[in-house]
C-alpha positions as CSV (number, residue, x, y, z in Angstrom):
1,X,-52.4,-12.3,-155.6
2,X,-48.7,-12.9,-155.3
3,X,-47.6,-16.4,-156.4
4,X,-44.7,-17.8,-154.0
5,X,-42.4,-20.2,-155.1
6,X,-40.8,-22.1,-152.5
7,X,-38.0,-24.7,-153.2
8,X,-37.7,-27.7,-150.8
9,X,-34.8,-30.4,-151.0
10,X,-34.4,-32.3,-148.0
11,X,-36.2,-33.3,-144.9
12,X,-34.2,-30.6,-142.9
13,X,-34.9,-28.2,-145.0
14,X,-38.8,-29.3,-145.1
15,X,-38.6,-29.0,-141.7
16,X,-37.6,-25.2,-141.4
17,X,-40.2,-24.6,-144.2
18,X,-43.0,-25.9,-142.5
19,X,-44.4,-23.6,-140.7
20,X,-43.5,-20.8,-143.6
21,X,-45.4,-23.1,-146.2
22,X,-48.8,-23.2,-144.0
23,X,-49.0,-19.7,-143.0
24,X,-48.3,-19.0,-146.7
25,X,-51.0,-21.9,-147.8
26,X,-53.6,-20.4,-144.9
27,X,-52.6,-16.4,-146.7
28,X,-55.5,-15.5,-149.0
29,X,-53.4,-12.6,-150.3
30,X,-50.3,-15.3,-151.4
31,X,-50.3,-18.6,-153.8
32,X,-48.3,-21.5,-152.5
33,X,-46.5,-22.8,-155.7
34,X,-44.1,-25.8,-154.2
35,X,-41.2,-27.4,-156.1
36,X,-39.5,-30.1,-154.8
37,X,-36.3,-31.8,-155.5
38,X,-33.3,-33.3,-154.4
39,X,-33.4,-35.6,-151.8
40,X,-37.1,-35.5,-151.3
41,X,-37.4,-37.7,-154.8
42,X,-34.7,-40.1,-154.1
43,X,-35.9,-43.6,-152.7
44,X,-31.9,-43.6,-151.2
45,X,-32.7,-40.7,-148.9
46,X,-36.4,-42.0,-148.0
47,X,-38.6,-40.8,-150.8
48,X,-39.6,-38.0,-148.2
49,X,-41.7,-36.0,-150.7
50,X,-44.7,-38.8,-149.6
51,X,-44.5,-36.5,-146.3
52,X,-45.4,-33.2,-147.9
53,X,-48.2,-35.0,-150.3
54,X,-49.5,-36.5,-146.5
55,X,-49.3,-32.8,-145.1
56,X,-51.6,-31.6,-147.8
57,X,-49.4,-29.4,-149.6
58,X,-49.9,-29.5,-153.4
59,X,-46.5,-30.0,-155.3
60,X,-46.3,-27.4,-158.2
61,X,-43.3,-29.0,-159.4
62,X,-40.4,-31.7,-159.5
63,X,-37.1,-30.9,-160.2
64,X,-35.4,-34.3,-160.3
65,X,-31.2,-33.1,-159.9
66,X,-29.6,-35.5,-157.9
67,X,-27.2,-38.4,-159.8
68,X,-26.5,-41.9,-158.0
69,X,-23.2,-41.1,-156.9
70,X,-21.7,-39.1,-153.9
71,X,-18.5,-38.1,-155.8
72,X,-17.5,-34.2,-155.9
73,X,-18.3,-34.5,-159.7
74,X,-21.8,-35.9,-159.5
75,X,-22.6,-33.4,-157.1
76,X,-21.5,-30.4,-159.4
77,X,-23.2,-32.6,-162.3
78,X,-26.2,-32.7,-160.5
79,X,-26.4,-28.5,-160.1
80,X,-26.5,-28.3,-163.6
81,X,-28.8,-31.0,-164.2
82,X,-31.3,-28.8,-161.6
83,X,-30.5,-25.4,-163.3
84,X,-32.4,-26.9,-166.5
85,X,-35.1,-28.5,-164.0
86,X,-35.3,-25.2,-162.5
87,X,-35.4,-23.0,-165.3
88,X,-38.1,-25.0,-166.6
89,X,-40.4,-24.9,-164.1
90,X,-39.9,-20.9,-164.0
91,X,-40.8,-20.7,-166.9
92,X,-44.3,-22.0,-166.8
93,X,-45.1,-21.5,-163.4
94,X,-43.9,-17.7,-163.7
95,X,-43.7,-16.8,-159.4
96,X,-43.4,-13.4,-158.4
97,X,-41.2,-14.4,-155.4
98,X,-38.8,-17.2,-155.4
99,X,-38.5,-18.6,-151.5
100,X,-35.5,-20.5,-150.4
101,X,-33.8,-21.3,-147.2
102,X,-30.0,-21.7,-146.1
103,X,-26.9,-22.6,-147.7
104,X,-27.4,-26.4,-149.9
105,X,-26.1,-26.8,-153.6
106,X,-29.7,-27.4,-154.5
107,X,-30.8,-24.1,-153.4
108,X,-28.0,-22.0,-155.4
109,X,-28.9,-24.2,-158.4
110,X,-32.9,-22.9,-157.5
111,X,-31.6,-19.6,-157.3
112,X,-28.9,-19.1,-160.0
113,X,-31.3,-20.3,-162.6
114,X,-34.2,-17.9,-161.3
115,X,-31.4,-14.8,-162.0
116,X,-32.0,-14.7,-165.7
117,X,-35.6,-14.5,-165.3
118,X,-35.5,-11.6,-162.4
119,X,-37.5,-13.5,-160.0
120,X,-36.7,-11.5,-156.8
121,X,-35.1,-13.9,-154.1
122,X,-36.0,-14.1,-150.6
123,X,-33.5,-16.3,-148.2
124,X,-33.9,-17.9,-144.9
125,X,-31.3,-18.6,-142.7
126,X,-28.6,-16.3,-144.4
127,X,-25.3,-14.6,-142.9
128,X,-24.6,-18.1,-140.6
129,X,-21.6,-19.5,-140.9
130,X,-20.3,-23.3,-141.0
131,X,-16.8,-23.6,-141.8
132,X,-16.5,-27.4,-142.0
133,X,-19.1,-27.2,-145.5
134,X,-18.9,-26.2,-148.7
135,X,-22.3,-25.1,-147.9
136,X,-20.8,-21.9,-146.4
137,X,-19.6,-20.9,-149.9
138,X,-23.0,-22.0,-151.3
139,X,-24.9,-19.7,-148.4
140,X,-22.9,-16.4,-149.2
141,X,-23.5,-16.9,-152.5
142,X,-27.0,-17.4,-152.2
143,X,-27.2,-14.2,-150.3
144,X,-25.7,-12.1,-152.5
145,X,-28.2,-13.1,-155.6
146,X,-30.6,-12.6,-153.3
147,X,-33.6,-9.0,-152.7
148,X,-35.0,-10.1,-149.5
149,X,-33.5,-11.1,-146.5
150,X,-34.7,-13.2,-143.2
151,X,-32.2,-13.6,-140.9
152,X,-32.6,-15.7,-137.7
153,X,-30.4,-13.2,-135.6
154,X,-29.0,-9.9,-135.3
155,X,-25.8,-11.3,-135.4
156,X,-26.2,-13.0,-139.1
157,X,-27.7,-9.6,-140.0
158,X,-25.2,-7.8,-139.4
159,X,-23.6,-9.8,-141.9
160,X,-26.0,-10.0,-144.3
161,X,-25.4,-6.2,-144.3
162,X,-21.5,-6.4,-144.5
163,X,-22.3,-8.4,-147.6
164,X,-23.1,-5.4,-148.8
165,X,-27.1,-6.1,-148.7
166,X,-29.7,-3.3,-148.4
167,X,-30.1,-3.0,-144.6
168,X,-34.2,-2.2,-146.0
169,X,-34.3,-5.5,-146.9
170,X,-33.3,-7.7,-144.0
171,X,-35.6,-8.5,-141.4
172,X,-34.6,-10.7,-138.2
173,X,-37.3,-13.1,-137.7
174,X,-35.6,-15.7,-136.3
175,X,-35.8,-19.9,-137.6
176,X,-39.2,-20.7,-138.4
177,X,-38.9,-24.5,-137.3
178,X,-39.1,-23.1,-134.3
179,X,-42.6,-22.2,-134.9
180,X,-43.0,-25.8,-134.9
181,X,-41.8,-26.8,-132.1
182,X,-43.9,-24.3,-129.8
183,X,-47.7,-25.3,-132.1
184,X,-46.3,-28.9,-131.8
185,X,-48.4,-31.9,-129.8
186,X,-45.7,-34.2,-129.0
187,X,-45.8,-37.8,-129.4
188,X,-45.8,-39.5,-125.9
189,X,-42.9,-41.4,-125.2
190,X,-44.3,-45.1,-125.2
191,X,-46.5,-44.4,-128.1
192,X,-44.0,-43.2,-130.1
193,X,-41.8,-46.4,-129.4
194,X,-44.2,-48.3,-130.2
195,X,-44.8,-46.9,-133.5
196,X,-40.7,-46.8,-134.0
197,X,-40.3,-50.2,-132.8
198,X,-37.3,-48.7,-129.9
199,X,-37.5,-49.1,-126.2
200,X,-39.0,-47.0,-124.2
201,X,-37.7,-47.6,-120.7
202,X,-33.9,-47.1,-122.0
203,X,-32.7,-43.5,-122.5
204,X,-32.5,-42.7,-126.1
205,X,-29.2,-40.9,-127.7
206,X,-30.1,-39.6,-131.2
207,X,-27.4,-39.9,-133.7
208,X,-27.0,-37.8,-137.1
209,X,-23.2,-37.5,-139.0
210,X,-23.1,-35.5,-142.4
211,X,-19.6,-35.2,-144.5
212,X,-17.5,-32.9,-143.5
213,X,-17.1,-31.3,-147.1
214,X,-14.4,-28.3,-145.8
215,X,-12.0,-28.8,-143.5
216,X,-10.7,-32.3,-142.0
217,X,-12.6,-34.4,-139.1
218,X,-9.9,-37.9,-139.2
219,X,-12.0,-40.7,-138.9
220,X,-15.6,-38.8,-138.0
221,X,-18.3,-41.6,-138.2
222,X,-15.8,-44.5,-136.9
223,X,-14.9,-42.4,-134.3
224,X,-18.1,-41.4,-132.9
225,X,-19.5,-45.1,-133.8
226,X,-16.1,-46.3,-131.2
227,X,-17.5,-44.1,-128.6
228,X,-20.9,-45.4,-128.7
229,X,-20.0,-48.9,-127.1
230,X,-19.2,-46.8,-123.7
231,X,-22.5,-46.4,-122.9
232,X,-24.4,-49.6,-123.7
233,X,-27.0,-48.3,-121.4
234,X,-28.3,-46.0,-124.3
235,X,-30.7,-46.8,-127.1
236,X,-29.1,-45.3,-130.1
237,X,-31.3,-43.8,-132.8
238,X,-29.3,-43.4,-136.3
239,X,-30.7,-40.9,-139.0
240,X,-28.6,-41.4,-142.5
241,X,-26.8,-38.2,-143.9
242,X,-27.6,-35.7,-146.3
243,X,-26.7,-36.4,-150.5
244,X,-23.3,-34.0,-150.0
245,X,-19.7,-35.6,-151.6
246,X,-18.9,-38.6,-149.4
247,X,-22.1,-40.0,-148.3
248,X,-21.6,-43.3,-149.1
249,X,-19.1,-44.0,-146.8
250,X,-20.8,-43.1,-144.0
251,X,-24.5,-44.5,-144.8
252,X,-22.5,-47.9,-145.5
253,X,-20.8,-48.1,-142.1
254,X,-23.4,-46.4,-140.2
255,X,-25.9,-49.9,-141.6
256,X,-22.2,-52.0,-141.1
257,X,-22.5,-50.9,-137.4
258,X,-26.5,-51.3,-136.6
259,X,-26.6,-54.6,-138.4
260,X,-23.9,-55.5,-136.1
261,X,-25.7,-54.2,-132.7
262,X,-29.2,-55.1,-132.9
263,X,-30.1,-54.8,-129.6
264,X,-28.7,-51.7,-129.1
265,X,-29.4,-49.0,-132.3
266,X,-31.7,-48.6,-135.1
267,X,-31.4,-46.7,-138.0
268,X,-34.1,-44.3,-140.3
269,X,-34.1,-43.1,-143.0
270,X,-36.3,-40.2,-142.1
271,X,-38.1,-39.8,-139.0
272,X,-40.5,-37.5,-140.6
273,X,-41.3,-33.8,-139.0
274,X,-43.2,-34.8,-136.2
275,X,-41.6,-37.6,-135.0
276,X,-38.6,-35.9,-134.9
277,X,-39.5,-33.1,-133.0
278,X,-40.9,-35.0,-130.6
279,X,-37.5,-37.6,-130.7
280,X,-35.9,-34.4,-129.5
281,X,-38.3,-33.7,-126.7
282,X,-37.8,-37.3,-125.6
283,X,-34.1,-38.0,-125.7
284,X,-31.2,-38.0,-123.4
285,X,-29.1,-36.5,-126.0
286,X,-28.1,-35.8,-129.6
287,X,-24.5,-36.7,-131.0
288,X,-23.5,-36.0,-134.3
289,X,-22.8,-32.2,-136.6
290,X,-26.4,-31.8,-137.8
291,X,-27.7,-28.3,-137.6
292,X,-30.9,-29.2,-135.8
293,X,-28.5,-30.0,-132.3
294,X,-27.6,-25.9,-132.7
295,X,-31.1,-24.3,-134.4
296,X,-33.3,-27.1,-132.5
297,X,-32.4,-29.1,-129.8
298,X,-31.2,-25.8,-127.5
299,X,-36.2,-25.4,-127.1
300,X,-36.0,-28.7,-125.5
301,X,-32.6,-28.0,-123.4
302,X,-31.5,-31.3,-125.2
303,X,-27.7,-31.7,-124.5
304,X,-25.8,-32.2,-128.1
305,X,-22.4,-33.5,-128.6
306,X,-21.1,-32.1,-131.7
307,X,-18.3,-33.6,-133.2
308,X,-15.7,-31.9,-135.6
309,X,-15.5,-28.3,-137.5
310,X,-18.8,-28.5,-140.0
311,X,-20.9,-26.4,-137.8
312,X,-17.6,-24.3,-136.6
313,X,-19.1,-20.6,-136.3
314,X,-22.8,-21.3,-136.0
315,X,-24.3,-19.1,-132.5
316,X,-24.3,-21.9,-129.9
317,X,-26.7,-22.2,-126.6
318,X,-25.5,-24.1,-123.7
319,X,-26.6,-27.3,-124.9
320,X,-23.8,-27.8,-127.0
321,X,-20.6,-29.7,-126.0
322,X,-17.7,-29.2,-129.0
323,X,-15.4,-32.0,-129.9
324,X,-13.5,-30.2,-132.1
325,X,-11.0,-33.3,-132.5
326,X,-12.7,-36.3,-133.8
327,X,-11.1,-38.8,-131.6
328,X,-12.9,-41.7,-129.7
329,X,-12.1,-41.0,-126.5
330,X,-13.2,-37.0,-126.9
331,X,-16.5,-37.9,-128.2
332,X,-17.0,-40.4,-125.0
333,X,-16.0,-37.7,-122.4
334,X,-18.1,-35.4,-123.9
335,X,-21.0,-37.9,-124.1
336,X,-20.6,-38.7,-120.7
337,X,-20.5,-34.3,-119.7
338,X,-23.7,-34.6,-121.6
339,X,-25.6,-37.2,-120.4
340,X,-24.5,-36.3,-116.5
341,X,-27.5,-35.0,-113.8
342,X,-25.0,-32.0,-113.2
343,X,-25.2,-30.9,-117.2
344,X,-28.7,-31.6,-118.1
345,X,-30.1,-30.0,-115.2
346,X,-27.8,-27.0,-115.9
347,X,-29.8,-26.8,-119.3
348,X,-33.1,-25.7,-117.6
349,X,-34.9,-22.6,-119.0
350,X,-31.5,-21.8,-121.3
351,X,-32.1,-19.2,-124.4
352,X,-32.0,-20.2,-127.8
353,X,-30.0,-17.7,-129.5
354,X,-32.4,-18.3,-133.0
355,X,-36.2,-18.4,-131.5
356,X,-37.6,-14.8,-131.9
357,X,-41.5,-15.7,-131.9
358,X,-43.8,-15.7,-135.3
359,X,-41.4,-16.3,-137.8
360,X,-43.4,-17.6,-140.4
361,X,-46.3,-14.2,-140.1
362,X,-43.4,-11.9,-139.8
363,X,-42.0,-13.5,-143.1
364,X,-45.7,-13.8,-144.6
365,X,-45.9,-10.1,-143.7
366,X,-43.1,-9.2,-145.8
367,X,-44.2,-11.3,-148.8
368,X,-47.3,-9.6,-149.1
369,X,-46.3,-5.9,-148.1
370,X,-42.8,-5.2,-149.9
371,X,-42.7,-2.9,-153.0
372,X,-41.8,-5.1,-155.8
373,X,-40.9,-2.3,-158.4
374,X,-37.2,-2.1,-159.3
375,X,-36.3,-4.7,-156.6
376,X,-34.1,-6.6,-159.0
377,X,-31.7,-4.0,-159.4
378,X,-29.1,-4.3,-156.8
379,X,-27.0,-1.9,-155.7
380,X,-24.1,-2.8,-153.1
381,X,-24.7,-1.6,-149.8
382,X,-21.1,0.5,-148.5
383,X,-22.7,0.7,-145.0
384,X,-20.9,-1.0,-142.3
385,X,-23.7,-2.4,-139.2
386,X,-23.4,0.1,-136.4
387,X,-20.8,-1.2,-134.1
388,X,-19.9,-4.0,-135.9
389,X,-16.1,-2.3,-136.1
């Protein structure tokens, strides 16, 4: 029996490894050995790990990495800190496949340390691009210490492959938390209001705003937070950001602001995975730069306003309305293109360019099937993707 480690780090990233983590849990030919770290063991960012305990998942390992300080230095600090963490836990729990998804500076730590060792890599969510993060440096890299690749498009394939990866060794699968969404029972509307203490006869706007680590966004949270009194019609619905460089600042006016508007917002620290989903299912829109308004939101034709260049390059569906510009009055045109009968209604049956069907077997299937003999010696791939140039 193969023994998969998979590395978890944040509620988002829980959420695109849900579906994986069951149908490897449910595999009698595969052993589920979870670590968790990084925001999931920080009381700041929710304590989220109580979620995957609730779920039923048993926690091989924790990896404790992250320092109290959003500074560019406690970030890099805290990479090394989870190398050690890391390398520890490989060495006693001794996986045959180390599982990690997308592009944070938790991951690379995960996946640097497992080099030494030769634990063969597979990534999720590889070949994307988001040019307003230094998570796109972090992705690449992660790619290229990586054996086995799941893409969630032809597209990021193709990249994968210019990367100079073994085209034998990607496999388009698509996201897996979309696997969620289609097995999901959603909360109805009123219960879940009741259990979130919101309204439920106002229209709910969902509001998420990470740092905008590369690139330059002016004002970013004040901005969008100006825009907000426009439409005082909307219940808004405030999720805190992720642990990158420059958190702080925007967790401490993002509470500055809902203190201030009681009547009108309320903020979580974590939704968890099914109230979230069905928070998507249930809202008029989404404003922010989270990820989820360009992998997720596009399976509930959920319009999404997203503000600024950290998801810059990312495949889009219709559902998204760019403000590339960060000023007030953008984000309230756009909000009100988004929230308009004409728009939403133009959103009916769209494609999501990152659904393929079955992720999570198709991945499953790989685990258990592909020759592991020799797999940790790369070679780099010369081959160009057929008309790619």
């Amino acid at each position: 029996m193969r023994r998969i480690a998979v590395v978890t780090g944040s509620r988002a990233e829980y959420g695109i490894l849900y579906s994986t983590l069951r149908a490897i849990q449910d595999s009698t030919e595969l052993d589920l050995v979870l670590i968790v770290t990084g925001m999931h063991l920080s009381a700041e960012f929710g304590m989220t790990v109580d979620e995957i305990t609730r779920d039923g998942f048993p926690i091989a390992e924790r990896v404790e990495m992250l320092l109290s300080s959003d500074t560019a230095s406690a970030v890099a600090l805290s990479m090394g800190v989870g190398m050690m963490g890391f390398a520890r836990a490989y060495g006693r729990l001794k996986p045959d496949i180390l599982l990690v998804t997308g592009d944070r500076f938790e991951t690379f730590s995960a996946v640097a340390a497992a080099a030494p060792f030769g634990i063969p890599v597979a990534h999720l969510h590889g070949g994307e691009v988001t040019e307003g993060s230094v998570d796109e440096l972090f992705r690449h890299a992660i790619t290229k210490m990586s054996h086995i690749h799941f893409p969630a498009n032809d597209v990021y394939a193709d990249r994968i492959i210019q990367l100079g990866e073994d085209p034998d060794r990607v496999f388009t699968v698509g996201a897996p938390c979309l696997d969620n969404i289609m097995g999901l029972e959603p909360i109805e509307r009123r219960a879940l209001a009741r259990e979130l203490g919101i309204p439920a006869e106002r229209p709910w706007g969902l509001v998420t705003y990470h740092p905008v680590t590369a690139g330059e966004c002016g004002g970013g949270i004040g901005e969008i937070l100006s825009s907000l009194g426009n439409f005082p019609g909307i219940y808004w619905i405030f999720t805190l950001p992720n642990a990158d460089a420059g958190n702080a600042r925007i967790r401490e006016t993002v509470v500055a602001y809902v203190d201030g508007n009681p009547g009108g917002c309320r903020l979580f620290d974590s939704l968890g995975r099914r109230r979230y989903l069905s928070m998507l299912g249930h809202s008029a829109l989404m404003v922010g730069n989270s990820s989820s308004g360009i992998i997720e939101a596009p399976s509930f034709g959920l319009p999404v306003v997203n503000v600024g260049p950290r998801q810059k390059g990312r495949l889009r569906a219709a559902n998204v309305i760019d403000v590339p510009e960060c000023t007030a009055d953008a984000v309230t045109r756009a909000i009100r293109e988004a929230v308009s009968v004409e728009f939403r209604e133009s959103l009916d049956g769209i494609d999501n360019p990152y659904y393929q069907g079955g992720a999570s077997e198709k991945i499953v299937s790989v685990l258990k099937s592909i020759p592991l003999d020799g797999i940790d010696a790369k070679r780099f791939n010369d081959m160009v993707p057929a008309g790619r140039y």
